[in-house]
C-alpha positions as CSV (number, residue, x, y, z in Angstrom):
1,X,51.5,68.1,132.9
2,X,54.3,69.9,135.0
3,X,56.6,66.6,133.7
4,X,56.3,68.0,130.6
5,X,57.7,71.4,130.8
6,X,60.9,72.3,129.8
7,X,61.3,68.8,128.5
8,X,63.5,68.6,125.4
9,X,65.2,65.5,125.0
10,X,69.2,66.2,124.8
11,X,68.5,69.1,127.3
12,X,69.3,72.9,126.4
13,X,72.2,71.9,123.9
14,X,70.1,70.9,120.9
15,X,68.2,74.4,121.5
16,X,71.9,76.5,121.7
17,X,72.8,74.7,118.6
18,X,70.3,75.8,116.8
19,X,70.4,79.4,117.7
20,X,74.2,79.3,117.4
21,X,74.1,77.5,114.0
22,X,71.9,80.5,112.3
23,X,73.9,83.1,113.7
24,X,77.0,81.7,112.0
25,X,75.6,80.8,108.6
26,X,74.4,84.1,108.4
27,X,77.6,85.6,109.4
28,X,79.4,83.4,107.2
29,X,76.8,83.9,104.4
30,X,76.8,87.8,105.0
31,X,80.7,87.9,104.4
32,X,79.9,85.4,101.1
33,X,78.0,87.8,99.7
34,X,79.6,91.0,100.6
35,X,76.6,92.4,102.5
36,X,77.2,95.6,104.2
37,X,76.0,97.7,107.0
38,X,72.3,97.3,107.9
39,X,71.3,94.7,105.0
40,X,74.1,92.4,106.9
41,X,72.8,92.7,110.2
42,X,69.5,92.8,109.2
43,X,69.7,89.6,107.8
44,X,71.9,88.2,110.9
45,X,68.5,89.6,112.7
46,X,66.3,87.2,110.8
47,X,68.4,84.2,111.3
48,X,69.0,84.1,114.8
49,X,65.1,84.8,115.5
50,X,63.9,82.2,117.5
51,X,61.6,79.1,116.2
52,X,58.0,80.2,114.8
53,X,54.7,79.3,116.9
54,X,53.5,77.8,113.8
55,X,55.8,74.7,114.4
56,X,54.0,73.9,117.7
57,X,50.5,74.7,115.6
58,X,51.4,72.4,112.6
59,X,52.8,69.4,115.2
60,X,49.5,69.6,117.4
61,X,47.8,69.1,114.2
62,X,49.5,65.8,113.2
63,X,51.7,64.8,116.2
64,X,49.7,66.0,119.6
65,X,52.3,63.7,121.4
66,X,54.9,65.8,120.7
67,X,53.3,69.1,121.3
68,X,54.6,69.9,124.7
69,X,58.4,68.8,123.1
70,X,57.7,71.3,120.5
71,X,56.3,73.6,123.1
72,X,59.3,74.0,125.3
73,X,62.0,74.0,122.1
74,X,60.1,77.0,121.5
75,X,60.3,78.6,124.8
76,X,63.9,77.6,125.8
77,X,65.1,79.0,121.8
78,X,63.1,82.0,123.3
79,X,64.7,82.6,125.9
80,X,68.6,82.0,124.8
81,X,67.5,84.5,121.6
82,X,67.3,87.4,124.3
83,X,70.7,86.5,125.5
84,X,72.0,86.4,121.8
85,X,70.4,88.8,120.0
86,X,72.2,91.6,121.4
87,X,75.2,90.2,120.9
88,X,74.2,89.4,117.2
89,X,73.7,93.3,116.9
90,X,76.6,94.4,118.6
91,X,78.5,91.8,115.9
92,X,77.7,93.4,112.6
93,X,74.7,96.9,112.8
């Protein structure tokens, strides 16, 4: 079981480009759409929240092989969110 934790194949990049990807499609969609003040950062919020729970719920439900995969995508997107939320708040609210 310890093999398993923290195991995401490609390492911590995949992770950073996910959280990285959703704070720039909001920022870009934010300036599309001429949001401004709290609705734009509110919305930058949302995207760069990490990955739901319920992924690793649905996937033990039809995949239980790649449960603890799921598992630790959760926790590592997690972890880099507390290191980039704050910066996503500083950029726009």
């Amino acid at each position: 079981m310890e093999e398993m934790i923290l195991h995401v194949s490609g390492g911590v990049a995949p992770v950073l480009f996910c959280v990285l990807v959703g704070f720039g499609l909001a920022a870009v969609l934010v300036h599309l759409f001429g949001c401004e003040g709290r609705a734009g950062g509110v919305f930058i919020l949302e995207c760069t929240m990490p990955v739901s729970v319920a992924a690793c719920l649905w996937i033990e439900m039809h995949d239980p092989k790649g449960a603890p995969a799921v598992a630790s995508f959760i926790l590592i997107c997690t972890l880099l969110s507390v290191a980039v939320l704050p910066l996503a708040l500083t950029f726009r609210i």
